[in-house]
C-alpha positions as a printed Julia matrix, in Angstrom:
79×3 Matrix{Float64}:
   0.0    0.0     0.0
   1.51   3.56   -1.47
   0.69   7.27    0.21
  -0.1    9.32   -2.15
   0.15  13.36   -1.38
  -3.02  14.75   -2.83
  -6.27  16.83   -2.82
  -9.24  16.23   -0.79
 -12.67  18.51   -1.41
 -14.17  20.4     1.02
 -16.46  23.55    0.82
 -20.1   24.23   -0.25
 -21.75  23.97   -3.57
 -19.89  25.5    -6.89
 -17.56  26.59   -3.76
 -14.37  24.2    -3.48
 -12.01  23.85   -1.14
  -8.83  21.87   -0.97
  -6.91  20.64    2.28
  -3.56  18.61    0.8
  -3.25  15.33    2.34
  -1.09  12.24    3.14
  -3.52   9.92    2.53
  -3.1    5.77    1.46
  -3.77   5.26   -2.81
  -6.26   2.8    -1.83
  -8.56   5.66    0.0
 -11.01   7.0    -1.51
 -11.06  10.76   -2.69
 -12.57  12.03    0.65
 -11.57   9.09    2.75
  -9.25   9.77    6.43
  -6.21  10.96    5.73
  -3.08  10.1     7.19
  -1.84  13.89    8.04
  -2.8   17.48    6.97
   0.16  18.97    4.95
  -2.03  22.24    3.98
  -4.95  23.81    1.64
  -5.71  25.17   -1.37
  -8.49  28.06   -1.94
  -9.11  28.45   -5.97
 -12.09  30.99   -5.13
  -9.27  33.95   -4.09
  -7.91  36.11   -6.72
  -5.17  34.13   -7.15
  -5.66  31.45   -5.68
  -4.68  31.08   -2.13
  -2.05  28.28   -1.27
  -0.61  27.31    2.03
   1.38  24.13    2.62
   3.37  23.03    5.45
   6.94  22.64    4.03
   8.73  20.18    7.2
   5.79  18.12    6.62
   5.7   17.77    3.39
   9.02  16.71    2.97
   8.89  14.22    5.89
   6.46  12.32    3.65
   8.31  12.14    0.37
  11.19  11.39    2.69
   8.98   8.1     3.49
   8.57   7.88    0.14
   5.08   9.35   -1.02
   4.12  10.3    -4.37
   2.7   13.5    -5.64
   0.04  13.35   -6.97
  -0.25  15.48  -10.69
  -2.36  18.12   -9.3
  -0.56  19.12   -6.38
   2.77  18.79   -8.25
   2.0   21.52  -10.44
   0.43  24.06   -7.51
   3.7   23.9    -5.85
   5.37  24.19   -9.29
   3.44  27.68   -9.43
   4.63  28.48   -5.61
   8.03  27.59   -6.6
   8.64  24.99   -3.82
């Protein structure tokens, strides 16, 4: 069984919002994640991104994948 860093969907109605999670590849999309690394708002102008960096790096330490999603917001953060 992988982890897999990726999104999970939170918010109201035609109003998302992201929390970034460790979470296991078998999980489902909103399933219990492992640890909260951070969130993503897309409804700011830009969109807002906050991600715990210690953390984050822990987990691909322990060998977690990114998923293609979240590798391309932090692309855009320049982390």
């Amino acid at each position: 069984m992988s982890v897999k860093v990726r999104m999970t969907r939170s918010g109201s109605k035609k109003r998302p919002f992201y929390r970034i999670v460790a979470i296991n590849s078998d999980s489902r999309r909103d399933g219990r994640p492992l640890e909260f690394l951070g969130y993503y708002n897309p409804n700011t102008n830009p969109g807002t991104l906050s991600i715990d960096n210690d953390k984050l790096q822990a987990w691909v330490g322990k060998g977690a994948e990114l998923s293609d999603t979240v590798r391309t917001l932090l692309k855009k953060l320049g982390k």
